[in-house]
Residue, then its C-alpha position, 0 to 999 in steps of 0.5 A: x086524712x085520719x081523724x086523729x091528724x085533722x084533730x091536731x091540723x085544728x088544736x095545733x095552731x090553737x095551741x102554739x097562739x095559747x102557749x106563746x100568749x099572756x094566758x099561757x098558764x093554761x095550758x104550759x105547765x105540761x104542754x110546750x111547744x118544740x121547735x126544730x129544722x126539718x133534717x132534710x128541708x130545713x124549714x122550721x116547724x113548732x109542735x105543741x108537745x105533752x112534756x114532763x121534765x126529768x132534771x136537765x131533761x125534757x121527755x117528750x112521749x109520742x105515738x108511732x102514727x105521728x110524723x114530728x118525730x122523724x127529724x130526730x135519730x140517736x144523735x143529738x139535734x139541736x132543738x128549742x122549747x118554749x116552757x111557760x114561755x121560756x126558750x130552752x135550747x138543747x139536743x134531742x135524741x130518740x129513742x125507740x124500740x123494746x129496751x128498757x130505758x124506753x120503758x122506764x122513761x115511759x113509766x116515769x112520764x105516766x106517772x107524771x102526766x096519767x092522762x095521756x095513758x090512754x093515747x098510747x093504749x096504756x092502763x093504770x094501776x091503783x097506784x098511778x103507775x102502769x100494769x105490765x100488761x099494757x106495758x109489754x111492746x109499749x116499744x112497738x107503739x110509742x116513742x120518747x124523744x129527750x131533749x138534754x137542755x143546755x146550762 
């Protein structure tokens, strides 16, 4: 087991207690826990995500090395989100891939959360927003997984 896995097997169910509890505050201004049925199972899973909003869109950012993303394709799944503990319903997409939206979205998301950065091996510049460098092939390294919220 990578050391990265056996860090989130421990932050996990630390997280989800924290978000779901009265001292959420903590940590739900930009951490919330995404909740789904596994595509091929049906067994219900909730990962504490980084999450930065976007209008009626949540964006969630996540390495290739993960495995939550994998439930989800191109057509819309039905998902719920506990932000600052409050349910959202809504259906979440991925994305992936060099393509542009993938890295505007991912632009737009460091820009808003500069700390994950260095997770998805993405450097800032003085201004906040990432260097092309760092940039070219982000699509090889990251996905992004927007969940469109219902009314």
């Amino acid at each position: 087991m990578r050391i990265q896995n056996m860090f989130f097997a421990i932050l996990n169910p630390i997280m989800r207690t924290l978000l779901k509890s009265r001292f959420h505050k903590l940590a739900s201004k930009d951490i919330a826990i995404l909740s789904y049925a596994g595509r091929k199972t049906g067994q219900w899973y909730e990962t504490p995500l980084s999450y930065v909003r976007q209008g009626q869109n949540i964006l969630l950012l996540s390495s290739h090395n993960t495995k939550w993303w994998r439930n989800f394709t191109s057509e819309p799944y039905p998902v719920e989100l506990l932000v600052r503990r409050k349910t959202l319903t809504g259906n979440a997409m991925l994305y992936s891939g060099s393509t542009e939206f993938l890295s505007s979205n991912v632009t737009f998301f460091l820009k808003q959360l500069p700390r994950d950065a260095p997770i998805y091996g993405v450097k800032l510049n003085s201004a906040g927003a990432p260097t092309e460098a760092t940039m070219d092939k982000i699509g090889e390294r990251v996905i992004l997984v927007v969940v469109e919220l219902k009314a």
